[in-house]
C-alpha positions as CSV (number, residue, x, y, z in Angstrom):
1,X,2.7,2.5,23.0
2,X,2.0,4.7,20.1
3,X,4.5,3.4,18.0
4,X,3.8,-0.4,19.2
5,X,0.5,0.6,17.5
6,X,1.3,1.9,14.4
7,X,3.7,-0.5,13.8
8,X,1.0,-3.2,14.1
9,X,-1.0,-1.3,11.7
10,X,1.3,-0.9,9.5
11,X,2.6,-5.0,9.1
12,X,-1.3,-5.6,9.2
13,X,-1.3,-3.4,6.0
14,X,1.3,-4.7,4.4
15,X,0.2,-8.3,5.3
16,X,-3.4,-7.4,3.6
17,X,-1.8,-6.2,0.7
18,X,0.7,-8.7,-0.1
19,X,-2.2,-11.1,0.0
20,X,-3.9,-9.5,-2.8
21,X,-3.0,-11.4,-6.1
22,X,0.0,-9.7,-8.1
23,X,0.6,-7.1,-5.6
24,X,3.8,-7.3,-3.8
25,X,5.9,-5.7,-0.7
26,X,9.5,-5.1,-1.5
27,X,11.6,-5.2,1.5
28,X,8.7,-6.6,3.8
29,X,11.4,-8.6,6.2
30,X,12.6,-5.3,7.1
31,X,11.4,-3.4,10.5
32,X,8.8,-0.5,9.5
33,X,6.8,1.9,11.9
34,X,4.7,3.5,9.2
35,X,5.9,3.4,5.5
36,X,6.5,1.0,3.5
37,X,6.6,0.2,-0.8
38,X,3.9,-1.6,-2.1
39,X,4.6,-3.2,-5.9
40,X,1.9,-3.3,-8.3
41,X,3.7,-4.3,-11.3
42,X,2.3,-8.1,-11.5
43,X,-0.9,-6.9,-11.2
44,X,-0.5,-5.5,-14.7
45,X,-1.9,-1.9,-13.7
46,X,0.2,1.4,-12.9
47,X,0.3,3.2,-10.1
48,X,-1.2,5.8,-11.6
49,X,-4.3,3.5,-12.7
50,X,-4.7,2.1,-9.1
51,X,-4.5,5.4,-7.4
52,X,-6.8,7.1,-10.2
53,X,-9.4,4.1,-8.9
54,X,-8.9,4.8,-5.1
55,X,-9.1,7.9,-5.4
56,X,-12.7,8.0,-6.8
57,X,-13.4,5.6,-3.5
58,X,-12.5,9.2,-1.6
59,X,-8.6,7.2,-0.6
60,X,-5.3,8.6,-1.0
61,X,-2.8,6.1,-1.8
62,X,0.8,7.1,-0.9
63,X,2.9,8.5,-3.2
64,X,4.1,7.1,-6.5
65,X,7.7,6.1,-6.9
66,X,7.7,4.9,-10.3
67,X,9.5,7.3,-12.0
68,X,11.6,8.3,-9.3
69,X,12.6,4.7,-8.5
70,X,12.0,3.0,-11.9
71,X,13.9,-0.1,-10.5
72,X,11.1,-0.5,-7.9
73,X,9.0,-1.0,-11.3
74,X,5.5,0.4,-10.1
75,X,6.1,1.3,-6.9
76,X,4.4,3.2,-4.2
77,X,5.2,4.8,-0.9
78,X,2.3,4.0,1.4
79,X,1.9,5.6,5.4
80,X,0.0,3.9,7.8
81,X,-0.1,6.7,10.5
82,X,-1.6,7.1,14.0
83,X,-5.2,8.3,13.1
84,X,-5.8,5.2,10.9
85,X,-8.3,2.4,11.9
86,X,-8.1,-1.2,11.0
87,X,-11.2,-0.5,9.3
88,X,-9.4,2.4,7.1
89,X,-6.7,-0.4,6.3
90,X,-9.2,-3.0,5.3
91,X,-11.2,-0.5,3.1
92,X,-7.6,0.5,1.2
93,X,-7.2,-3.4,0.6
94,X,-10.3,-3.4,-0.8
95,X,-10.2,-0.8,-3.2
96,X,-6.7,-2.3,-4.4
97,X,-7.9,-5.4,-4.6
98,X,-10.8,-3.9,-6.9
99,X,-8.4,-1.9,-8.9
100,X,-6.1,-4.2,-9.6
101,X,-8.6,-6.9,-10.7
């Protein structure tokens, strides 16, 4: 049941986000139970710049594969675990969708 949940969460994420104009989800046909890449590069903003933004919202945004993965292009690793509400979810989306405006 717990990972039935997070699971959910986690394509309910990753649907959010790939709504958001410019942002993209490599590999979002695959199965995921709580990570997954999000790609900011059509937005036009780095990782770095959109994490900088939610963080001052009090959100930490995954880690940044950018320089690790370069072919990713700016790339991050983002969890959706267990203790995370649909409202947390919706409030990351938000302040993505902000900082990548």
């Amino acid at each position: 049941e717990l990972g039935e949940r997070m699971m959910a969460r986690t394509r309910y994420a990753m649907t959010r986000l790939g709504e958001l104009p410019g942002v993209r989800i490599p590999f979002a046909g695959s199965h995921h139970v709580h990570e997954f890449v999000v790609d900011y590069t059509g937005t036009g903003r780095t990782v770095a710049e959109v994490h900088r933004a939610l963080l001052e919202r009090g959100i930490l945004a995954g880690t940044d594969l950018s320089a690790d993965f370069p072919a990713l292009g700016q790339s991050a690793l983002v969890a959706v675990t267990e203790v995370r509400t649909q409202a947390d979810i919706d409030r990351l989306v938000e302040g993505v969708g902000e900082a990548t405006r």
